[in-house]
N, C-alpha and C positions, 0 to 999 in steps of 0.2 A: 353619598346620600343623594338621593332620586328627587329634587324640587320639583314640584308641579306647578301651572299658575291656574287656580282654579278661577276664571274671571266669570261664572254663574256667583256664585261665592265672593270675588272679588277679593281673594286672598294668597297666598302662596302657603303651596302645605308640604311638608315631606310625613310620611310616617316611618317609623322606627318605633319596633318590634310590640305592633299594633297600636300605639299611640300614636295622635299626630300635633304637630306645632307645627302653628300658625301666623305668616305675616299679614295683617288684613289693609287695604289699603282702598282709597277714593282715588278714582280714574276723572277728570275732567278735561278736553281736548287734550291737550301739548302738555300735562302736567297731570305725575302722578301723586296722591298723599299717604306715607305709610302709618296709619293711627294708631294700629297696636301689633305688637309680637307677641305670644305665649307659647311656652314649651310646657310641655307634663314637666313635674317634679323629678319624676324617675327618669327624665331624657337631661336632665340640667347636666351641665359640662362635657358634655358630648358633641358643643359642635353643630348641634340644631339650630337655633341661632344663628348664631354666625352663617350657617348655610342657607339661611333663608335671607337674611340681610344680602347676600352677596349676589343670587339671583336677583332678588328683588331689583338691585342696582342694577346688574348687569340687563336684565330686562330692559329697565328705562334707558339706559346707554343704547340697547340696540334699536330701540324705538325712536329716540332720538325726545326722552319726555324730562320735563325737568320736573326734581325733586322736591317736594312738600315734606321732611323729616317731623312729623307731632310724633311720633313715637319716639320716646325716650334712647328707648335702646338700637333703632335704625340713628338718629343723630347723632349715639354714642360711637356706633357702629362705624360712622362718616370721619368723624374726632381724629381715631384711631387708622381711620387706611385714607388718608388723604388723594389720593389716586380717586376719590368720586367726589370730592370737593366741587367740580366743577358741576356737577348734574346739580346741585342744590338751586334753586330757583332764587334769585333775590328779593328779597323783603321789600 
């Protein structure tokens, strides 16, 4: 899967077989915030997701940006592969 970071948009998008899902996130200096995810119905367990959470991170690792998780399913995302644990920004 092809992730894009649309930063006009401020979001990350891949599409899959003409539908697209969407990470959308707030950029502020040294910190990025991922506020929501959504995938089409007909893309769910495919994998979208999850490919989009993992850019998104890996983005902010090569950027050097700490994490803002308000999105449910990026925090779930963080829960589950602890290897981005550290990008999380402290409260």
């Amino acid at each position: 899967m092809d992730v894009v970071n649309n930063e006009k948009k401020s979001r990350f998008e891949v599409e899959v077989e003409g539908k697209t899902g969407v990470a959308d996130y707030r950029r502020s200096g040294d910190r990025i915030e991922f506020t929501h995810t959504e995938v089409p119905e007909s893309l769910k367990g495919q994998g979208v997701g999850k490919a989009l959470a993992r850019e998104g991170l890996e983005h902010a690792r090569r950027e050097g940006l700490e994490v803002i998780p308000t999105c449910r399913f990026i925090a779930g995302y963080i829960e589950r592969h602890p290897e981005y644990a550290d990008l999380v920004a402290p409260r």
